[in-house]
N, C-alpha and C positions, 0 to 999 in steps of 0.2 A: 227326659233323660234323668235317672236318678241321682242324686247329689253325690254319692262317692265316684261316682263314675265323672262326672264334671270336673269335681277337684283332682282328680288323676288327670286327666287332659291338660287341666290348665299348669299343673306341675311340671311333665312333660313337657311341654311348650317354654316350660319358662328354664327348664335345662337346653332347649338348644338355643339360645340368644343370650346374649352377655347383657349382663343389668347393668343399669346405670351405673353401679357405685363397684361393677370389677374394674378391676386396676387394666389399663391401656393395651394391649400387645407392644410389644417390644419392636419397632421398625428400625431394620439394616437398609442402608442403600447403598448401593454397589451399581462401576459402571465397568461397561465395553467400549469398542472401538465405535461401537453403534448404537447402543442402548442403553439406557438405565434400569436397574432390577432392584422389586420393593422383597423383600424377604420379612412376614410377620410371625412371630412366636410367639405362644401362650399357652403356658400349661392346660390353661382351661377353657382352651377354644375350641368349640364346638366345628365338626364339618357341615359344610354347605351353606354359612353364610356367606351373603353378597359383600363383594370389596368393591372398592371403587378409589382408585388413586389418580390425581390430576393434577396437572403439571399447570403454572401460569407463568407460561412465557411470555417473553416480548411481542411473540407472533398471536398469542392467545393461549385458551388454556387448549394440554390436550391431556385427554381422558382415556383409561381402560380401565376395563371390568371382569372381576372373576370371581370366585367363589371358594370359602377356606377348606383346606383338608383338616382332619385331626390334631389340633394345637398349632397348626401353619398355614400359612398360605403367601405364594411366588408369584409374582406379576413382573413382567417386563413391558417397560414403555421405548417404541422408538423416537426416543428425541436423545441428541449427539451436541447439544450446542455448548460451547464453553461460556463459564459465567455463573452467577448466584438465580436460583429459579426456586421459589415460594413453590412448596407441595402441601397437600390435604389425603388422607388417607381415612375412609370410613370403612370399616365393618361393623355391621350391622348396625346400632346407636352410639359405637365409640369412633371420636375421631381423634386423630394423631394429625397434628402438623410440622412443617418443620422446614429449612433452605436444604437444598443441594447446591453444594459449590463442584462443578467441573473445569477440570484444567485444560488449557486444547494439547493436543499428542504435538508429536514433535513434525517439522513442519516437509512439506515434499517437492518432490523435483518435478517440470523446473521453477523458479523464483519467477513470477513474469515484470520486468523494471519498467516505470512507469518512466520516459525523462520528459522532462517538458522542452527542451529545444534540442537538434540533430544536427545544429550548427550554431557557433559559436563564435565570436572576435577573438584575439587575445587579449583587446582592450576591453573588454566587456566588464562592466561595472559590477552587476551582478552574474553571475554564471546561473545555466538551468539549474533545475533542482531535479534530485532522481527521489522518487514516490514507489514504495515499497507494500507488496501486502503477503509477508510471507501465512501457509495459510497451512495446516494440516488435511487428511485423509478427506474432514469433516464439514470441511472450509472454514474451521477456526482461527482466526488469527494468530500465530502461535506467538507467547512472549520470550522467549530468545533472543538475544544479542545477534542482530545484521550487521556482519562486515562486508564493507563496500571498496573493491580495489579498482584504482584508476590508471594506467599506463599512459602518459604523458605522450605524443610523438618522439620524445625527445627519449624515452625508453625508461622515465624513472616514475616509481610506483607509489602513488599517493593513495594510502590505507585511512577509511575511518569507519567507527564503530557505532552503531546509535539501536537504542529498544525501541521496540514498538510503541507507539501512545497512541489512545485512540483512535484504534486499529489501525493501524497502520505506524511507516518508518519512513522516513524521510533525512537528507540530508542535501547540503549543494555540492556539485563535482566542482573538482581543484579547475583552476584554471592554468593557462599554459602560454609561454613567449613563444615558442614556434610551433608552427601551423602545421597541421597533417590532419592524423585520425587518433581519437582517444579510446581505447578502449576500457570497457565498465563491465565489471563482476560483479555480483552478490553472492554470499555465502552466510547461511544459520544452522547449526546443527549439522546435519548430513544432508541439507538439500545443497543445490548448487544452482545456481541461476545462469540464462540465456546473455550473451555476451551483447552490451547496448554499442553500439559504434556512434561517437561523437564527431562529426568535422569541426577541426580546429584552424578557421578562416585570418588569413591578415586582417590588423586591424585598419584603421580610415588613414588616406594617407597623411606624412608628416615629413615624409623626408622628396626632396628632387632637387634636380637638376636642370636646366634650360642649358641646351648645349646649343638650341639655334633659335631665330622668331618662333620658329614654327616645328619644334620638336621636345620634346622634354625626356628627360632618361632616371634613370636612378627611382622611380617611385616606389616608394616605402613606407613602410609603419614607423612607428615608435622605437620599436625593436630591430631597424634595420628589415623585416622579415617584405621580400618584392610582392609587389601585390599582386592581386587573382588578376590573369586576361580576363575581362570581360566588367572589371569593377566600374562602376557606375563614374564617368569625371566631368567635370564642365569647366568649361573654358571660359570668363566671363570679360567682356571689353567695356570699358566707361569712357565713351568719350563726347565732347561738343553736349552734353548733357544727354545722351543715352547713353543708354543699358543694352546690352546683345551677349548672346551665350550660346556657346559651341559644344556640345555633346561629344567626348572624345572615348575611344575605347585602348585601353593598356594592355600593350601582348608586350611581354620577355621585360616586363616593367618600363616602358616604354611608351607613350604616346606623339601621334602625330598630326598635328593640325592640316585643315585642307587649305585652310588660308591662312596670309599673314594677318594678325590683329594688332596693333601697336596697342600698348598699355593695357595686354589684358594678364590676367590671373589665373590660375588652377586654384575653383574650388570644389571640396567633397566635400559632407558631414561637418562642414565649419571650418574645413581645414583651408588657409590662401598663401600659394607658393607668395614671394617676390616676383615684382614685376619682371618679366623676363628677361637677355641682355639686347 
């Protein structure tokens, strides 16, 4: 090959590939509801060099490939996830790096409420907790302010408000003196969430009456509230140095023994009537 003819080739060559020392393409990044799009510009970008932009998520990296037109070149990658995600962008010997921060969209219907108990005392020390992952299109956890409204049995509306951390929202539902159903909403933005139903149980009992050896009336909580037919009671007798215990069951707050025991007790959950009359 004769040497003018060489040094034109290699000339050629060396106008379609950017030299070390040309200045970077300019990268936009821009997102959808689905995608993220690399947009490159360079007055003096040659077409048909290979791109190659790669995403390094927490799942790993993901990669696509194309090839510039005329001083541009557009890629779209599908990754949706909200969050800071390290990028690499090469064409041909130039590389661009840089973060994409994505927001997550706003969050959708319905809310699904996490509670950790469906039944409750009124005495209960700690009350459930309701566990929240409000989440977008994308499954993003959106950050939005969840409000959380509670309907007491008793018909009054205990509201609280709490952000997402660490994916997720959580807070503990109010607790309540009289016993029914509680009902629990979520709400963020424009989703609306699925309604939780709480039973809100008597607590152990605390209040009675002995109206005979062998009958007792009036059993209740703390709050006056009669307790569940079917709450767990025992009857306990101490005498001549034993111990014996009677298993009783409470309908209309009421229990009644099958036998007479002299010097025995109602106890539940620690609770011991007086000895009877």
């Amino acid at each position: 090959m004769r040497p003018t003819l060489l040094v034109l080739i290699l000339l050629l060559a060396a106008c379609d590939r950017p030299d070390a020392d040309t200045p970077p393409p300019q990268v936009d990044v821009s997102t959808t509801a689905t995608s993220t799009a690399f947009l490159l510009t360079a007055p003096q970008l040659p077409g048909g060099l290979p791109v190659t932009v790669t995403l390094f998520t927490p799942a790993g990296t993901v990669r696509v490939h194309g090839r510039t037109g005329r001083g541009r070149a557009e890629l779209s990658v599908p990754y949706a996830r909200a969050g800071l995600t390290p990028y690499r962008v090469q064409v041909g010997r130039q590389v661009v790096t840089g973060e994409l921060r994505r927001d997550p969209g706003p969050p959708v219907t319905p809310l699904q409420l996490k509670i950790g108990a469906r039944a409750i005392r009124v005495t209960w020390n700690r009350p459930p907790a309701l566990v929240l992952h409000p989440v977008d299109a994308q499954g993003n956890v959106s950050a939005l302010p969840v409000t959380v409204h509670s309907t007491r049995p008793d018909g009054t509306v205990v509201t609280a408000t709490m952000t997402p951390q660490h994916l997720y929202a959580w807070t503990w539902l109010p607790t309540s003196r009289v016993p029914g159903i509680m009902h629990v909403v979520a709400t963020t933005g424009q989703a609306a969430g699925e309604v939780g139903d709480v039973d809100v149980l008597p607590g152990p009992p605390a209040r009675a009456r002995w109206t005979a050896p062998q009958r007792i009336d009036a059993l209740a909580d703390t709050y006056g509230n009669r307790l569940e037919d079917g709450e767990a009671l025992t009857v306990e007798t101490r005498q001549d140095g034993w111990n014996s215990a009677l298993p009783v069951t409470p309908v209309n707050g009421r229990a009644t023994l099958l036998h007479d025991l002299p010097g025995s007790m109602v106890t539940a959950e620690g609770w011991i009537t007086p000895h009877p009359p």
